[in-house]
N, C-alpha and C positions, 0 to 999 in steps of 0.2 A: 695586711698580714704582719705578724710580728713575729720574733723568734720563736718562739716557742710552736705557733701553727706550722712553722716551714719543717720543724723537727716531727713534728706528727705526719707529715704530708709523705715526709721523706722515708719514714721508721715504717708507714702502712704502704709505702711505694703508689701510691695516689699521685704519678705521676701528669695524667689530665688534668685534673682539677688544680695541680702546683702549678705549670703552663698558666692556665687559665685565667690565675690568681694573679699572677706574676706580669702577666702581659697586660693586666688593668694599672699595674703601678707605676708612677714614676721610676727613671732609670736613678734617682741616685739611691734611692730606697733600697733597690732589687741589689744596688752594686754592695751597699751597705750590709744587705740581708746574706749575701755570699761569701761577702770578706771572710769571716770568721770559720767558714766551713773547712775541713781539709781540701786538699789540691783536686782532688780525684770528685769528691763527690759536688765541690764547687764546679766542674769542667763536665759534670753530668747535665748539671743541671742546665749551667749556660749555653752548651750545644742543643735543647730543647728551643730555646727564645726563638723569635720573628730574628731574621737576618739585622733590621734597624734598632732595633730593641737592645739586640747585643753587644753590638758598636758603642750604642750610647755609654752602656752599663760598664765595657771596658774601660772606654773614656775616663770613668770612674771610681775607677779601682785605683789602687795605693800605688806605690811603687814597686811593692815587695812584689804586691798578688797581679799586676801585667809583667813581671817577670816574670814569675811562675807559670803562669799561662803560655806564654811566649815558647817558655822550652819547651812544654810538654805539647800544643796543639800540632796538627799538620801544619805542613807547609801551605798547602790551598786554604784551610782555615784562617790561618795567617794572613795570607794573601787576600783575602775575603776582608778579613777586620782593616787592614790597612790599606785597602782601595777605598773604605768607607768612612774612615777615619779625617776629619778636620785636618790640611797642614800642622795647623798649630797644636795641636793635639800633639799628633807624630813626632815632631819634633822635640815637643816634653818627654814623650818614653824616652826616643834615640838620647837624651842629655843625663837624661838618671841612671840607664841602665847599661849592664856591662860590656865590656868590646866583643865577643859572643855570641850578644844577644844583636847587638847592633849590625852584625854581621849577619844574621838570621835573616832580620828586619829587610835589610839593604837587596838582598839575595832575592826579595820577596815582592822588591817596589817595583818601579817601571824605571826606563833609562832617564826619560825628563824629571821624575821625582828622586831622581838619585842625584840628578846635577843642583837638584833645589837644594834638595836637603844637606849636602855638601857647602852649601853657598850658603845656606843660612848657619852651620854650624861653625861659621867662620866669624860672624857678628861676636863682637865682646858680650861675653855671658849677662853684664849688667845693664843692653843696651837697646834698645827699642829693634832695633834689627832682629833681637833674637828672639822675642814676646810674637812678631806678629803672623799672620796669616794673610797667605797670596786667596784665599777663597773670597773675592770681591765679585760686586756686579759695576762693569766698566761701561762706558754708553760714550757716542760720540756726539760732539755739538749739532750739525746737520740732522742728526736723525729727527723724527715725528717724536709726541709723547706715546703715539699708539706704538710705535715700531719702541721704544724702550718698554713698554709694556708686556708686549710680545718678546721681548729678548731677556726679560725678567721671567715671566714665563717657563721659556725653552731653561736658562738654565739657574733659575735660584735655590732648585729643591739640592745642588750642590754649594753654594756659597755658606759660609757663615752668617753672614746677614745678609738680606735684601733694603732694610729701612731708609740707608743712605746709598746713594749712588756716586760714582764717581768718573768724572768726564774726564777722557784725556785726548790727547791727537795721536797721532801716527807714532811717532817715536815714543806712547806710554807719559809725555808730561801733564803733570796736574793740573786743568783746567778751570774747574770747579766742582763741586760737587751737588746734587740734586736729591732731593726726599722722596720717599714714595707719597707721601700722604702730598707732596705737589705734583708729582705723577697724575694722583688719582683724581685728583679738583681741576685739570688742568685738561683744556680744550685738546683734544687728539690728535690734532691738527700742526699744532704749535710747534715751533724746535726746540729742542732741550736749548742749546742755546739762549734762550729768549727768557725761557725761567730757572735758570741754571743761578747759582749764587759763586760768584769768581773770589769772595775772600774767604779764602778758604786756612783754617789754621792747621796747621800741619808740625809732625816732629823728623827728623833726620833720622837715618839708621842708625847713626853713630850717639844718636843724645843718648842720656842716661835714662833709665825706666821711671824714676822720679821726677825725671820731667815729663813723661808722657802723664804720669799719674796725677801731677799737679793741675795739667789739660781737661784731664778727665774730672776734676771734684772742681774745676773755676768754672766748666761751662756746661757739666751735665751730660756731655755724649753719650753715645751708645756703642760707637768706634771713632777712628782717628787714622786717616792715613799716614802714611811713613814713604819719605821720596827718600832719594838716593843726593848726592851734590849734585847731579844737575836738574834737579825737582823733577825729575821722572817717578812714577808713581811707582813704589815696590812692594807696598803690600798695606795691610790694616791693623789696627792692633782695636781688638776688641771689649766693651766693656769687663765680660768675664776672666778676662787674661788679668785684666788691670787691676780687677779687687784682690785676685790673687798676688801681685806685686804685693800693693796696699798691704798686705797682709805678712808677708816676710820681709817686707822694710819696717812694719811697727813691729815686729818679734826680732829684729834685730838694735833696735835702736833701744828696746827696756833689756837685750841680753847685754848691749853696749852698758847701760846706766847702771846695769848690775856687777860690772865690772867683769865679766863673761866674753871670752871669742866668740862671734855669731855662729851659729849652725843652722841648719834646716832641717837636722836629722829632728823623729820627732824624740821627746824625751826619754819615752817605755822603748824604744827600739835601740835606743842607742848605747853603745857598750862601755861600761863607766869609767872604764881608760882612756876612754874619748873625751867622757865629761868632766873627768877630773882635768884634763890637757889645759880643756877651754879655761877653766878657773882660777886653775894653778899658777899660771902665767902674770894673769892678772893681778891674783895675790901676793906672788913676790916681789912687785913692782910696790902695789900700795907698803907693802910690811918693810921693805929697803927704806921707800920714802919718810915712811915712819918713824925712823929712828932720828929723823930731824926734831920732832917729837921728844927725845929722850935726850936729845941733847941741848935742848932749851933747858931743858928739868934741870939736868946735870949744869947747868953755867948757872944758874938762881938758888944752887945747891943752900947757898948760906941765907938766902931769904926766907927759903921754909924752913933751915934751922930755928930762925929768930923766930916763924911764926908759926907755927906746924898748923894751924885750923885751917890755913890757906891750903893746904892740900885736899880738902874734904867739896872744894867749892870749885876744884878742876874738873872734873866729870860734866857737871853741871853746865860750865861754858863749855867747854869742847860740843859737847853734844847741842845745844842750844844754836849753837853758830854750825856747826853741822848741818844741822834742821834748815835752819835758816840762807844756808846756801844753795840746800835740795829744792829748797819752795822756787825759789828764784831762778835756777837754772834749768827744773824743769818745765813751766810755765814759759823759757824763752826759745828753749829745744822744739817744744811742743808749737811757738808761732812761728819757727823758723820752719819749720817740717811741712805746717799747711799753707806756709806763703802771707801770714799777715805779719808777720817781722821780715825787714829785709836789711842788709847792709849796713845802708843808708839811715838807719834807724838806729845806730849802737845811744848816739847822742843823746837823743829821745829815752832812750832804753835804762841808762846809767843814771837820769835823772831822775825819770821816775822814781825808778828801785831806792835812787838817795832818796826820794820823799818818803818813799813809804815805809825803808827803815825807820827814820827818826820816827816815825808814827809809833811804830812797831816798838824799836829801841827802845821809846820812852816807855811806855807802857809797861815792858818786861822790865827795864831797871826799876822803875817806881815801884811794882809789885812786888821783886825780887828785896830790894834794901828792906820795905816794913817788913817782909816774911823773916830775912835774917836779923835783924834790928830788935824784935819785937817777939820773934815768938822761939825763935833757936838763941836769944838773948847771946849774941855776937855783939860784939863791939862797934861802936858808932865808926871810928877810921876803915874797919873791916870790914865793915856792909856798905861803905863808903865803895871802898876800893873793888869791891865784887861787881858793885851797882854800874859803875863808871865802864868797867872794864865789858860787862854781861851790854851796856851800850854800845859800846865801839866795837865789839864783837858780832854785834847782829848788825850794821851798818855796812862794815868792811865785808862780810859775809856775802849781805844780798847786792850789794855793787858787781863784787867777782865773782857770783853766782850769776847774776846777770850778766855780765862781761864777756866770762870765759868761751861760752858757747859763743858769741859773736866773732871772739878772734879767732876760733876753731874752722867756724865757716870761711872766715877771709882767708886762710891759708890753707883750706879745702882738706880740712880735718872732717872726720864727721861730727858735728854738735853731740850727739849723742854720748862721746866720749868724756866729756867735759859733764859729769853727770855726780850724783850720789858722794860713790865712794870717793873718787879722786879730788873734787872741792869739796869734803869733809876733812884730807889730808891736808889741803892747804892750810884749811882754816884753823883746824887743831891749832897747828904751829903759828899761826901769827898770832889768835885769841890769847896763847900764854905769852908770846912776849909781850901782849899789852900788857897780859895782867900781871905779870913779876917786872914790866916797868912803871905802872901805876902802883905799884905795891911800896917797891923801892921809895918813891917820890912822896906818896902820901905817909909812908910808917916810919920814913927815914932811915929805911935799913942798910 
Protein backbone atom coordinates (compact mmCIF):
# COMPACT_ATOMS: atom_id res chain seq x y z
CA UNK A 1 0.00 0.00 0.00
CA UNK A 2 1.37 3.45 -0.61
CA UNK A 3 0.21 6.81 0.15
CA UNK A 4 -1.73 7.59 -2.06
CA UNK A 5 -4.23 4.05 -1.57
CA UNK A 6 -4.34 4.87 2.19
CA UNK A 7 -5.88 8.39 1.21
CA UNK A 8 -8.47 6.70 -1.11
CA UNK A 9 -9.28 4.01 1.56
CA UNK A 10 -9.52 6.64 4.04
CA UNK A 11 -11.55 9.58 1.83
CA UNK A 12 -14.27 6.31 0.62
CA UNK A 13 -14.10 5.27 4.71
CA UNK A 14 -13.24 1.57 3.39
CA UNK A 15 -12.38 0.96 6.59
CA UNK A 16 -12.27 -3.11 6.24
CA UNK A 17 -10.46 -3.43 3.38
CA UNK A 18 -7.66 -0.52 5.08
CA UNK A 19 -7.42 -3.17 8.32
CA UNK A 20 -6.98 -5.72 6.03
CA UNK A 21 -4.26 -4.08 3.95
CA UNK A 22 -2.62 -2.95 6.77
CA UNK A 23 -2.33 -6.08 8.89
CA UNK A 24 -0.58 -7.85 5.79
CA UNK A 25 2.36 -5.31 6.04
CA UNK A 26 5.21 -4.93 7.93
CA UNK A 27 5.15 -2.76 11.14
CA UNK A 28 7.73 -0.11 9.96
CA UNK A 29 5.82 0.35 6.74
CA UNK A 30 2.34 0.87 8.56
CA UNK A 31 4.35 3.12 11.13
CA UNK A 32 5.82 5.18 8.19
CA UNK A 33 2.26 5.10 6.26
CA UNK A 34 0.76 6.87 9.59
CA UNK A 35 3.44 9.44 10.44
CA UNK A 36 2.32 11.95 8.10
CA UNK A 37 -1.36 11.67 8.81
CA UNK A 38 -2.95 14.29 11.35
CA UNK A 39 -3.31 13.11 15.20
CA UNK A 40 -6.79 12.25 15.16
CA UNK A 41 -7.13 10.34 11.93
CA UNK A 42 -3.55 8.54 12.55
CA UNK A 43 -5.21 7.19 16.27
CA UNK A 44 -8.38 6.16 14.12
CA UNK A 45 -6.80 4.35 12.26
CA UNK A 46 -4.11 2.61 14.82
CA UNK A 47 -6.94 1.67 17.42
CA UNK A 48 -8.39 -0.60 14.20
CA UNK A 49 -4.71 -2.80 14.18
CA UNK A 50 -4.36 -6.59 15.86
CA UNK A 51 -3.35 -5.62 19.52
CA UNK A 52 0.64 -6.99 18.36
CA UNK A 53 0.59 -5.13 15.28
CA UNK A 54 0.13 -1.89 17.18
CA UNK A 55 2.79 -2.23 19.53
CA UNK A 56 5.07 -2.97 16.98
CA UNK A 57 4.08 0.03 14.70
CA UNK A 58 4.34 2.31 17.93
CA UNK A 59 7.69 1.06 18.45
CA UNK A 60 8.14 2.86 15.50
CA UNK A 61 6.91 6.04 15.35
CA UNK A 62 9.27 9.16 15.65
CA UNK A 63 9.51 10.83 18.74
CA UNK A 64 7.07 13.62 18.02
CA UNK A 65 4.24 11.10 16.94
CA UNK A 66 4.54 8.51 20.33
CA UNK A 67 4.14 11.70 22.12
CA UNK A 68 1.42 12.66 20.57
CA UNK A 69 -0.21 9.44 20.85
CA UNK A 70 0.68 9.16 24.47
CA UNK A 71 -1.46 12.53 25.42
CA UNK A 72 -4.27 11.78 23.52
CA UNK A 73 -4.93 7.66 24.00
CA UNK A 74 -6.66 6.38 27.34
CA UNK A 75 -4.98 5.45 30.03
CA UNK A 76 -5.91 1.47 29.45
CA UNK A 77 -4.71 1.86 25.91
CA UNK A 78 -1.70 3.11 27.29
CA UNK A 79 -1.36 0.47 29.57
CA UNK A 80 -2.17 -2.02 26.83
CA UNK A 81 0.94 -0.61 24.53
CA UNK A 82 3.31 -0.53 27.50
CA UNK A 83 2.75 -4.01 28.87
CA UNK A 84 3.61 -5.02 25.43
CA UNK A 85 6.34 -2.88 24.68
CA UNK A 86 10.28 -4.16 24.67
CA UNK A 87 12.17 -2.85 28.12
CA UNK A 88 14.27 -1.29 25.63
CA UNK A 89 11.96 0.21 23.71
CA UNK A 90 10.17 1.98 26.86
CA UNK A 91 13.01 3.24 27.94
CA UNK A 92 13.82 5.08 24.63
CA UNK A 93 10.25 6.96 24.87
CA UNK A 94 10.62 7.53 28.86
CA UNK A 95 14.56 9.43 27.67
CA UNK A 96 13.05 11.59 24.73
CA UNK A 97 10.05 12.61 25.88
CA UNK A 98 8.62 15.23 28.24
CA UNK A 99 8.35 15.02 32.33
CA UNK A 100 4.39 14.84 31.65
CA UNK A 101 4.44 12.43 29.39
CA UNK A 102 6.78 10.47 31.55
CA UNK A 103 4.52 10.74 34.34
CA UNK A 104 1.59 9.37 32.31
CA UNK A 105 3.94 6.48 31.16
CA UNK A 106 5.09 5.67 35.06
CA UNK A 107 1.34 6.08 36.25
CA UNK A 108 0.55 3.49 33.72
CA UNK A 109 3.61 0.52 34.38
CA UNK A 110 3.60 -1.91 37.08
CA UNK A 111 5.61 -1.29 40.64
CA UNK A 112 8.59 -3.87 39.42
CA UNK A 113 8.73 -1.99 36.03
CA UNK A 114 8.81 1.40 37.83
CA UNK A 115 11.86 0.31 39.95
CA UNK A 116 13.52 -0.94 36.55
CA UNK A 117 12.87 1.84 34.67
CA UNK A 118 14.28 4.19 37.50
CA UNK A 119 17.31 2.03 37.68
CA UNK A 120 18.03 2.07 34.41
CA UNK A 121 17.41 5.81 33.91
CA UNK A 122 20.31 6.31 36.23
CA UNK A 123 23.02 4.57 33.80
CA UNK A 124 25.11 7.44 31.91
CA UNK A 125 23.10 8.35 28.77
CA UNK A 126 26.25 7.24 26.73
CA UNK A 127 26.65 3.84 28.45
CA UNK A 128 25.85 0.38 27.81
CA UNK A 129 23.61 0.31 30.76
CA UNK A 130 21.35 2.64 29.25
CA UNK A 131 21.01 0.80 25.53
CA UNK A 132 20.05 -2.57 26.96
CA UNK A 133 17.09 -4.84 27.61
CA UNK A 134 16.38 -7.08 30.78
CA UNK A 135 13.95 -9.10 28.07
CA UNK A 136 16.49 -12.40 28.07
CA UNK A 137 16.18 -16.10 28.09
CA UNK A 138 18.18 -17.25 31.47
CA UNK A 139 18.69 -21.21 31.93
CA UNK A 140 20.58 -22.95 34.62
CA UNK A 141 23.65 -25.30 34.27
CA UNK A 142 22.00 -28.44 35.85
CA UNK A 143 18.92 -28.21 33.69
CA UNK A 144 18.32 -30.99 30.54
CA UNK A 145 18.47 -29.41 27.05
CA UNK A 146 14.79 -30.64 26.97
CA UNK A 147 13.89 -28.72 30.25
CA UNK A 148 15.71 -25.30 28.43
CA UNK A 149 13.56 -26.06 25.45
CA UNK A 150 10.42 -26.24 27.33
CA UNK A 151 11.51 -23.02 29.37
CA UNK A 152 12.11 -21.20 25.87
CA UNK A 153 8.85 -22.33 25.13
CA UNK A 154 6.84 -21.09 28.18
CA UNK A 155 8.35 -17.85 27.93
CA UNK A 156 10.24 -16.39 24.67
CA UNK A 157 7.29 -15.14 22.77
CA UNK A 158 8.24 -12.31 25.55
CA UNK A 159 12.05 -11.91 25.27
CA UNK A 160 13.78 -9.97 22.70
CA UNK A 161 15.59 -12.64 21.58
CA UNK A 162 15.65 -16.37 22.02
CA UNK A 163 18.92 -17.13 19.58
CA UNK A 164 21.40 -16.85 22.46
CA UNK A 165 20.87 -18.12 25.81
CA UNK A 166 22.36 -17.12 28.95
CA UNK A 167 23.36 -19.37 31.98
CA UNK A 168 23.83 -17.94 35.35
CA UNK A 169 23.51 -19.33 39.12
CA UNK A 170 21.70 -18.27 41.94
CA UNK A 171 22.86 -14.86 42.56
CA UNK A 172 22.10 -13.93 38.44
CA UNK A 173 26.23 -14.33 37.63
CA UNK A 174 27.44 -15.09 34.13
CA UNK A 175 28.12 -18.42 33.59
CA UNK A 176 28.10 -18.96 29.94
CA UNK A 177 26.12 -18.61 27.45
CA UNK A 178 24.27 -21.28 25.00
CA UNK A 179 22.79 -21.02 21.21
CA UNK A 180 19.55 -22.31 20.33
CA UNK A 181 20.80 -23.82 17.12
CA UNK A 182 23.01 -25.98 20.03
CA UNK A 183 19.82 -26.55 21.86
CA UNK A 184 18.34 -27.83 18.86
CA UNK A 185 21.36 -30.43 17.57
CA UNK A 186 21.74 -31.43 21.04
CA UNK A 187 20.83 -34.86 22.77
CA UNK A 188 17.72 -33.84 25.33
CA UNK A 189 19.12 -35.51 27.77
CA UNK A 190 22.41 -33.56 28.25
CA UNK A 191 23.00 -30.54 30.62
CA UNK A 192 23.38 -27.26 29.43
CA UNK A 193 26.38 -27.40 31.47
CA UNK A 194 28.13 -29.95 29.21
CA UNK A 195 27.48 -27.75 26.02
CA UNK A 196 27.37 -24.52 27.39
CA UNK A 197 30.46 -22.14 26.09
CA UNK A 198 32.00 -20.34 29.49
CA UNK A 199 34.11 -17.75 27.45
CA UNK A 200 31.89 -15.56 27.27
CA UNK A 201 32.74 -11.82 25.98
CA UNK A 202 30.78 -9.48 27.65
CA UNK A 203 30.59 -5.26 28.35
CA UNK A 204 29.95 -3.55 31.83
CA UNK A 205 27.15 -1.18 32.35
CA UNK A 206 29.39 1.58 32.91
CA UNK A 207 31.63 1.01 29.34
CA UNK A 208 30.84 3.46 26.71
CA UNK A 209 28.19 2.49 23.77
CA UNK A 210 31.29 2.44 21.44
CA UNK A 211 32.54 -0.10 23.01
CA UNK A 212 29.72 -2.37 22.98
CA UNK A 213 29.58 -1.39 19.30
CA UNK A 214 33.00 -2.25 18.49
CA UNK A 215 31.97 -6.01 19.99
CA UNK A 216 29.22 -5.95 17.86
CA UNK A 217 31.10 -5.19 14.18
CA UNK A 218 34.72 -7.46 15.55
CA UNK A 219 32.56 -10.57 16.26
CA UNK A 220 29.22 -10.56 14.39
CA UNK A 221 26.66 -10.90 17.39
CA UNK A 222 23.12 -10.74 17.49
CA UNK A 223 23.23 -9.59 21.30
CA UNK A 224 25.89 -9.03 23.98
CA UNK A 225 25.27 -9.38 27.59
CA UNK A 226 25.91 -6.48 30.06
CA UNK A 227 26.95 -7.59 34.04
CA UNK A 228 27.24 -5.23 36.59
CA UNK A 229 31.08 -5.21 38.66
CA UNK A 230 30.50 -8.23 40.19
CA UNK A 231 29.69 -10.15 36.64
CA UNK A 232 26.10 -10.64 37.70
CA UNK A 233 24.17 -10.62 34.47
CA UNK A 234 21.87 -7.28 34.04
CA UNK A 235 20.57 -7.36 31.00
CA UNK A 236 21.47 -7.62 26.87
CA UNK A 237 22.08 -5.20 24.49
CA UNK A 238 20.78 -6.14 21.15
CA UNK A 239 21.81 -6.01 17.67
CA UNK A 240 19.08 -3.55 16.69
CA UNK A 241 19.78 -1.09 19.64
CA UNK A 242 23.41 -1.25 18.43
CA UNK A 243 23.18 -0.15 14.66
CA UNK A 244 21.17 2.48 16.14
CA UNK A 245 24.29 3.76 18.28
CA UNK A 246 26.46 3.08 15.00
CA UNK A 247 24.35 5.36 13.67
CA UNK A 248 24.43 8.55 15.88
CA UNK A 249 28.12 8.08 16.56
CA UNK A 250 28.73 8.34 12.73
CA UNK A 251 26.25 11.58 12.46
CA UNK A 252 28.18 12.89 15.24
CA UNK A 253 31.60 12.46 14.37
CA UNK A 254 30.96 14.11 10.34
CA UNK A 255 28.84 16.94 12.57
CA UNK A 256 32.20 17.07 14.69
CA UNK A 257 34.46 17.23 11.30
CA UNK A 258 32.25 19.82 10.04
CA UNK A 259 32.94 21.91 12.75
CA UNK A 260 29.30 21.62 14.27
CA UNK A 261 28.01 20.82 18.09
CA UNK A 262 26.57 17.26 17.77
CA UNK A 263 22.67 17.03 17.78
CA UNK A 264 20.23 14.21 17.34
CA UNK A 265 17.53 16.53 16.61
CA UNK A 266 16.66 15.69 13.06
CA UNK A 267 17.47 18.65 10.56
CA UNK A 268 13.70 19.68 9.13
CA UNK A 269 12.54 19.50 12.89
CA UNK A 270 14.91 21.52 14.28
CA UNK A 271 14.48 25.19 15.05
CA UNK A 272 17.18 27.28 13.34
CA UNK A 273 18.25 29.03 16.65
CA UNK A 274 19.29 25.84 17.54
CA UNK A 275 21.11 25.24 14.37
CA UNK A 276 22.79 28.29 14.09
CA UNK A 277 23.92 27.73 18.25
CA UNK A 278 25.52 24.38 17.04
CA UNK A 279 27.68 26.38 14.33
CA UNK A 280 28.22 29.46 15.53
CA UNK A 281 30.28 28.32 18.30
CA UNK A 282 32.34 26.58 16.23
CA UNK A 283 32.84 29.46 13.84
CA UNK A 284 34.14 31.91 16.23
CA UNK A 285 36.62 29.72 17.40
CA UNK A 286 38.16 28.79 13.87
CA UNK A 287 37.72 32.86 12.76
CA UNK A 288 39.63 33.97 16.36
CA UNK A 289 42.14 31.28 15.33
CA UNK A 290 42.35 32.94 12.11
CA UNK A 291 43.63 35.85 12.59
CA UNK A 292 47.06 34.01 13.39
CA UNK A 293 46.64 33.91 9.65
CA UNK A 294 46.72 37.68 9.24
CA UNK A 295 49.23 38.23 11.24
CA UNK A 296 51.71 36.07 9.45
CA UNK A 297 50.55 38.25 6.37
CA UNK A 298 51.13 41.45 8.30
CA UNK A 299 54.99 40.53 9.83
CA UNK A 300 56.04 39.51 5.70
CA UNK A 301 54.28 42.89 4.99
CA UNK A 302 57.70 44.12 3.13
CA UNK A 303 58.19 40.69 1.26
CA UNK A 304 55.07 41.16 -0.74
CA UNK A 305 55.86 44.72 -1.17
CA UNK A 306 59.23 43.66 -2.98
CA UNK A 307 57.25 40.96 -4.71
CA UNK A 308 53.51 41.40 -5.06
CA UNK A 309 52.81 38.01 -7.60
CA UNK A 310 53.65 36.06 -4.29
CA UNK A 311 50.38 37.06 -3.21
CA UNK A 312 48.32 35.42 -6.17
CA UNK A 313 50.09 31.91 -5.17
CA UNK A 314 48.60 32.00 -1.40
CA UNK A 315 45.20 30.70 -1.98
CA UNK A 316 46.70 28.05 -3.84
CA UNK A 317 48.92 26.57 -0.81
CA UNK A 318 46.54 27.36 1.93
CA UNK A 319 44.05 25.33 0.17
CA UNK A 320 46.47 22.60 -1.13
CA UNK A 321 47.81 21.88 2.41
CA UNK A 322 44.33 22.16 3.72
CA UNK A 323 43.18 19.34 1.48
CA UNK A 324 46.04 17.47 2.29
CA UNK A 325 45.58 17.59 5.91
CA UNK A 326 41.73 16.52 5.51
CA UNK A 327 42.86 13.34 3.45
CA UNK A 328 45.01 12.40 6.37
CA UNK A 329 43.10 13.01 9.17
CA UNK A 330 40.13 11.68 8.05
CA UNK A 331 41.43 8.28 6.86
CA UNK A 332 43.07 8.02 10.67
CA UNK A 333 39.74 9.24 12.42
CA UNK A 334 37.98 6.80 10.36
CA UNK A 335 40.77 3.60 11.54
CA UNK A 336 40.54 4.79 14.95
CA UNK A 337 36.53 4.59 15.04
CA UNK A 338 36.49 0.96 13.53
CA UNK A 339 39.51 -0.38 15.69
CA UNK A 340 42.24 -0.99 12.95
CA UNK A 341 44.52 2.16 14.28
CA UNK A 342 45.32 1.97 17.86
CA UNK A 343 47.55 4.02 20.16
CA UNK A 344 50.28 1.90 19.84
CA UNK A 345 50.35 2.71 16.12
CA UNK A 346 50.97 6.72 16.19
CA UNK A 347 54.81 5.50 15.07
CA UNK A 348 53.60 3.41 12.28
CA UNK A 349 51.11 6.18 11.43
CA UNK A 350 53.48 9.35 11.21
CA UNK A 351 55.86 7.34 9.08
CA UNK A 352 53.85 6.35 6.73
CA UNK A 353 51.90 9.50 6.16
CA UNK A 354 55.93 10.85 5.91
CA UNK A 355 56.31 8.50 3.01
CA UNK A 356 53.50 9.13 1.32
CA UNK A 357 53.76 12.86 1.49
CA UNK A 358 57.02 12.94 -0.26
CA UNK A 359 55.36 10.78 -2.92
CA UNK A 360 52.56 13.19 -2.99
CA UNK A 361 54.83 16.55 -2.30
CA UNK A 362 56.89 15.73 -5.12
CA UNK A 363 54.61 15.23 -7.56
CA UNK A 364 52.37 18.38 -6.73
CA UNK A 365 55.69 20.64 -6.56
CA UNK A 366 57.04 19.18 -9.98
CA UNK A 367 53.82 19.83 -11.63
CA UNK A 368 53.11 22.86 -9.86
CA UNK A 369 56.84 24.76 -10.77
CA UNK A 370 56.47 23.75 -14.96
CA UNK A 371 52.67 25.04 -14.67
CA UNK A 372 54.01 28.36 -13.10
CA UNK A 373 57.46 28.28 -14.93
CA UNK A 374 56.19 27.60 -18.29
CA UNK A 375 52.81 28.44 -18.90
CA UNK A 376 51.82 31.77 -16.25
CA UNK A 377 55.61 32.68 -17.44
CA UNK A 378 56.72 33.41 -13.66
CA UNK A 379 60.00 33.71 -12.89
CA UNK A 380 62.46 30.82 -12.47
CA UNK A 381 63.37 31.89 -8.26
CA UNK A 382 59.47 32.32 -8.09
CA UNK A 383 58.32 29.05 -9.19
CA UNK A 384 61.34 28.00 -7.28
CA UNK A 385 60.04 29.31 -4.20
CA UNK A 386 56.13 28.38 -4.68
CA UNK A 387 57.42 24.70 -5.72
CA UNK A 388 59.61 24.24 -2.53
CA UNK A 389 57.18 25.77 -0.21
CA UNK A 390 53.76 23.91 -2.08
CA UNK A 391 56.40 20.52 -0.83
CA UNK A 392 56.94 21.19 2.68
CA UNK A 393 53.43 22.33 2.78
CA UNK A 394 51.70 18.92 1.81
CA UNK A 395 54.41 16.90 4.08
CA UNK A 396 53.98 19.06 7.41
CA UNK A 397 50.15 18.93 6.41
CA UNK A 398 49.75 15.00 6.24
CA UNK A 399 52.12 14.25 9.41
CA UNK A 400 49.72 16.69 11.60
CA UNK A 401 46.91 15.43 9.66
CA UNK A 402 47.76 12.22 10.73
CA UNK A 403 49.06 13.02 14.21
CA UNK A 404 46.41 15.27 15.58
CA UNK A 405 43.66 12.66 15.82
CA UNK A 406 46.00 10.24 17.55
CA UNK A 407 46.91 12.85 20.38
CA UNK A 408 43.10 13.71 20.59
CA UNK A 409 42.56 9.97 21.27
CA UNK A 410 45.42 9.78 24.10
CA UNK A 411 43.97 12.60 25.93
CA UNK A 412 40.47 11.24 25.45
CA UNK A 413 39.47 14.05 22.93
CA UNK A 414 37.12 12.80 20.44
CA UNK A 415 39.31 12.26 17.00
CA UNK A 416 36.69 13.54 15.32
CA UNK A 417 37.38 17.02 16.46
CA UNK A 418 40.68 17.12 15.02
CA UNK A 419 39.13 17.08 11.55
CA UNK A 420 38.57 19.46 8.38
CA UNK A 421 38.12 22.69 9.48
CA UNK A 422 40.38 22.93 12.50
CA UNK A 423 43.90 21.21 10.74
CA UNK A 424 43.14 23.49 7.72
CA UNK A 425 43.56 26.37 10.42
CA UNK A 426 46.61 25.03 11.50
CA UNK A 427 48.05 24.48 8.35
CA UNK A 428 47.14 27.89 6.64
CA UNK A 429 49.37 29.42 9.30
CA UNK A 430 52.33 27.28 9.13
CA UNK A 431 52.21 26.88 4.97
CA UNK A 432 52.78 30.85 5.00
CA UNK A 433 55.40 30.93 7.26
CA UNK A 434 57.37 28.41 5.08
CA UNK A 435 56.53 30.20 2.33
CA UNK A 436 57.41 34.02 3.23
CA UNK A 437 60.55 32.21 4.90
CA UNK A 438 61.57 30.40 1.70
CA UNK A 439 60.74 33.51 -0.21
CA UNK A 440 62.90 35.71 2.04
CA UNK A 441 66.02 33.16 1.65
CA UNK A 442 65.69 32.37 -1.91
CA UNK A 443 64.79 36.18 -3.41
CA UNK A 444 66.87 37.82 -0.85
CA UNK A 445 64.28 40.02 0.40
Amino acid sequence: MDERRLEELIKEKKYVTLKKELEEMNEVDVAELLEPLNIHTSLLIFRMLPKDLAVDVFAHFSVEQQRNFISVVTDKELKDIIDELFFDDMIDIIEEVPANIVKKILLNSKEEERNLINQFLNYPPDSAGSIMTIEYVDLKKMMTVKDALNHIKETGLDKETVYTCYVTDKNRKLEGIVSLRKLVISDEDETIESIMNEDVIYVHTHDDQETAAGIFKRYGFLALPVVDKEGRLTGIITVDDIMDVIDQETTEDFQKMAAMSPSEEKYLDTNIFVLAKHRIIWLLVLMISATFTGGIIRKFEDVLQATVVLTAFIPMLMDTGGNSGSQSSTLIIRGLALGEIELKDAGRVMWKEFQISIVVGITLAVVNFFRIYLFDKVGFLISLTVSITLFVTVMVSKVIGGLLPMIAKKVNIDPAIMAGPLITTIVDALSLMVYFSVASFLLNI
